[in-house]
C-alpha positions in Angstrom: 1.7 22.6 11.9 1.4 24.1 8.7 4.1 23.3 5.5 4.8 26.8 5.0 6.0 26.6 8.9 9.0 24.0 8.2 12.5 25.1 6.8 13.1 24.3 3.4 14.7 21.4 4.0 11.8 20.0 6.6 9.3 20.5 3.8 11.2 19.0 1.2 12.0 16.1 3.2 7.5 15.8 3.9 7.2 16.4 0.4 9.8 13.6 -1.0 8.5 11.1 1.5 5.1 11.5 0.5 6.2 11.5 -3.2 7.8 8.4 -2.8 5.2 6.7 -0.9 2.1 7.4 -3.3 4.3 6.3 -6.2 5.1 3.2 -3.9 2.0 2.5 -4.2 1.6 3.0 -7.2 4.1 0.5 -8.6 3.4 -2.0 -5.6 -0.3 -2.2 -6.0 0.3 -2.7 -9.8 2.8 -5.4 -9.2 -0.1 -7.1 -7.0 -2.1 -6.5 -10.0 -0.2 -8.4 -12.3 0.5 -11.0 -9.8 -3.5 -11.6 -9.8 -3.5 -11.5 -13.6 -1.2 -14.2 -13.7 -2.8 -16.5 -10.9 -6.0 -15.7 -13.2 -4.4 -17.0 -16.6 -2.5 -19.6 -15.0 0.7 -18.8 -16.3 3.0 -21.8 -15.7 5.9 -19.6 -14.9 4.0 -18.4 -11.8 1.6 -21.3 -11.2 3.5 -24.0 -12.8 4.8 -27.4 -10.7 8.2 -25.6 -9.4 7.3 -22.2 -9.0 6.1 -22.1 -5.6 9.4 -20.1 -4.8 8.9 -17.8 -7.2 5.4 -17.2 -6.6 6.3 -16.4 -2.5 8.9 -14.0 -3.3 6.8 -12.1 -5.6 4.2 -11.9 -3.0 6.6 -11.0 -0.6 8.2 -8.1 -2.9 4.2 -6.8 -3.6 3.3 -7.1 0.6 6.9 -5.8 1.5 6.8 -3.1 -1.3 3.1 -1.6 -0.1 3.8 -1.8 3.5 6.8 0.2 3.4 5.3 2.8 0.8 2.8 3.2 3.3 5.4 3.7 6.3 7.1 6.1 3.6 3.8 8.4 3.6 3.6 8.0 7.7 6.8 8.8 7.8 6.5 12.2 6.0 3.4 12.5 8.4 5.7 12.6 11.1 7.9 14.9 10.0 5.2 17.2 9.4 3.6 17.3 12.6 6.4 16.8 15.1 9.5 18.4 13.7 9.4 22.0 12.2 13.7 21.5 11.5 15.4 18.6 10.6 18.4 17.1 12.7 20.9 14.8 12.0 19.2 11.9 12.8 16.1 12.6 11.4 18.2 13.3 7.4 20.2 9.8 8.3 16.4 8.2 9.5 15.2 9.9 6.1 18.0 8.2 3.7 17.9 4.6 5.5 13.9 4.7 4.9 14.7 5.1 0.9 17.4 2.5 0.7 15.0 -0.1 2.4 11.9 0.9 0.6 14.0 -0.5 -2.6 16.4 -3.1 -1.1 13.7 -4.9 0.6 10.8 -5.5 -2.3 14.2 -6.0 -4.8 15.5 -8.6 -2.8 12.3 -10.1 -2.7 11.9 -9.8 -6.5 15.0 -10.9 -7.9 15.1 -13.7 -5.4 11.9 -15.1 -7.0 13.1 -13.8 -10.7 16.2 -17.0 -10.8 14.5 -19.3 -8.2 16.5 -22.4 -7.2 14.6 -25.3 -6.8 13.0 -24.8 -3.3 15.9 -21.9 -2.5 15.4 -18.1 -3.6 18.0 -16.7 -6.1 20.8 -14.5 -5.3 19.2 -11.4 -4.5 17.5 -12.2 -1.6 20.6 -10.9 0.0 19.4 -7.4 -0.2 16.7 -7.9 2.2 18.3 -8.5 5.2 20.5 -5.7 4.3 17.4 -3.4 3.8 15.8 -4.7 7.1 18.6 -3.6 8.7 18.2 -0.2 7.2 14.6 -0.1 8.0 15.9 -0.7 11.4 18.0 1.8 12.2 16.1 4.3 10.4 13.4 3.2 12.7 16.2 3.8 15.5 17.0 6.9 14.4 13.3 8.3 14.0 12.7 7.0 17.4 15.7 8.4 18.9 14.7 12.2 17.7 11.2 12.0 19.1 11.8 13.3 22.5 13.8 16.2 21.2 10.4 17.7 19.7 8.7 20.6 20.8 5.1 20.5 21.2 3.8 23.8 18.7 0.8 23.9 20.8 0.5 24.4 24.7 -0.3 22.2 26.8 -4.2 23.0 28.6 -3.5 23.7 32.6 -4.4 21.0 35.1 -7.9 21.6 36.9 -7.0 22.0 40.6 -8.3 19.3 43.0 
């Protein structure tokens, strides 16, 4: 199904998802970047005795952070081939899928940023909460499958 075949909204929707996947990553894969720069230099505040909290968190918010850009860009995929409208639980699916695409590679970060001792920091809290967006936007997606309408007809069954 072409683009130009989706209401306005639908090919917003493809066209934000994609967006925000590719500049995913974008920021992800540079994150994984500097992560190797600073495993190369062997920078004590990411190598150092102590930091082996840190340094799984920040691996966690790079993994977390290109995985989800990725479902972001399947995601818009979706939408482009099996829905020409939106419906309500598609827009909700749509909004979930942004809030954990932050909350979950944040949490990760900032619970590495203020590591204590062998315990991330505080704002490892926002990753359950964004796995339990992911989900039910996962939920939701799944839950408006069925309603879609193949745009192309099914072949005819050869007789036996």
């Amino acid at each position: 199904m072409l683009l130009s075949q989706h209401s306005a909204e639908s090919a917003q929707r493809v066209r934000h998802h994609m967006r925000v996947g590719w500049h995913g990553l974008l920021i992800f894969g540079a994150l994984g970047t500097l992560l190797e720069i600073l495993h190369a230099w062997k920078n004590p505040a990411y190598l150092g005795a102590g930091n082996d909290m840190r340094r799984l968190m920040w691996t966690l918010a790079h993994a977390h952070g290109i995985g989800l850009s990725l479902l972001q860009i399947g995601y818009a995929a979706t939408l482009a081939v099996m829905f020409a409208e939106l419906n309500p639980r598609l827009t909700r699916a749509s909004r979930l899928l942004d809030a954990s695409t932050l909350l979950i590679p944040l949490g990760f970060f900032l619970g590495g940023a203020v590591p204590y001792k062998s315990d991330p920091g505080i704002g490892i809290i926002l990753v359950p909460i964004g796995a339990l967006l992911f989900l039910s936007a996962t939920f939701f997606t799944a839950l408006a499958l069925p309603a879609a309408k193949s745009s192309t007809p099914t072949p005819p069954r050869s007789p036996k």
